[in-house]
N, C-alpha and C positions, 0 to 999 in steps of 0.2 A: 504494500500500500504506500503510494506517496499521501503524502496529507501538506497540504499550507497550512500556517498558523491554527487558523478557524479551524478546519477541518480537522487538527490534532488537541484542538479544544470540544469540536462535538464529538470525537473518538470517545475521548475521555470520559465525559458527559454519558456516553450509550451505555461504554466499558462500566461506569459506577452504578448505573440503573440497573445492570445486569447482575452485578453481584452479590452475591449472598455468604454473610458469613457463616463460620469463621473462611475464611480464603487470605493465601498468601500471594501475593503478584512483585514477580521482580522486574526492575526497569534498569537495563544497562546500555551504554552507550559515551560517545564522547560527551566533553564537556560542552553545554549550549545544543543538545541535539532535541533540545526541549523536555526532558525525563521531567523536572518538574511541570511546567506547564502542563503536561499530562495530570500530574498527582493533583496539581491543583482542580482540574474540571471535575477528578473523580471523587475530589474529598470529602470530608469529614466520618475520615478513617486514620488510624493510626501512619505516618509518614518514618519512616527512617531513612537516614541517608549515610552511607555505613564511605563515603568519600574519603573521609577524613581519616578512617584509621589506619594504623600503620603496620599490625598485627591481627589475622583473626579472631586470636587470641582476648581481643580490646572488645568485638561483641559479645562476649558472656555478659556484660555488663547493662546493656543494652534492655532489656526484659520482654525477650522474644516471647517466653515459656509463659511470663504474666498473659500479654495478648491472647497469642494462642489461647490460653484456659478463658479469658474473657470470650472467647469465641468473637474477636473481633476481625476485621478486614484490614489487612496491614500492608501496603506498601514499601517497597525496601529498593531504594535507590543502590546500586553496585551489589548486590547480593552477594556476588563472589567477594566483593573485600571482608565479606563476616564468613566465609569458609564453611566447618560444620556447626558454628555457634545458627547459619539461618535457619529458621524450621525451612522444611523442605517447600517450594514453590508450587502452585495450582497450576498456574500462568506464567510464561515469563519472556517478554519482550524485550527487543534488540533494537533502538535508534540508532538512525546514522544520519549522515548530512546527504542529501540529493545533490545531483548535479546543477539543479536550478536550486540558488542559494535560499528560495521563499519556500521552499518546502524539506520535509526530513522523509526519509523512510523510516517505516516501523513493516517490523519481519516479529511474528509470533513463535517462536523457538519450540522446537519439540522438546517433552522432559522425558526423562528415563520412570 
């Protein structure tokens, strides 16, 4: 799927109406390929953005295991920088940048 701005704002949008928790969904991709912007159209669900850490070791701290039991809907920006601390993913999409700079691709990843 390509998406412009809008159109990775109504993804969003469809993507949060559709889901049901508890559900885990990961968003990876470069920096600016809109991962947030996504979170934001789906929100008012738990957000983490696991960017910043420097060891996966650093998400234990996190309180994945809280969510989870809250059977909440949690979003997790870089999934792979939290290693085995993420619960395991529902969902998990891939942003990139398109050749036309107004729009990104988003690729829905198969999980094991």
């Amino acid at each position: 799927m390509r998406l412009s701005a809008s159109e990775l704002s109504r993804f969003g949008e469809e993507l949060g109406r559709s889901l049901k928790a508890p559900a885990v969904i990961g968003l990876s991709g470069e920096l600016g390929t809109g991962k947030t912007t996504l979170i934001q159209a789906i929100c008012r669900v738990y957000h983490v953005d696991c960017y910043r850490l420097r060891h996966a070791d650093e998400a234990r701290d996190l309180g994945f295991d809280d969510m989870i039991r809250e059977h909440a809907i949690v979003l997790i920006e870089w999934p792979e920088r939290a290693g085995a601390w993420a619960p395991p993913l529902d969902r998990h999409f891939q942003l990139s940048y398109d050749d036309d700079p107004r729009r990104r691709v988003v690729k829905e990843l198969a999980h094991a």
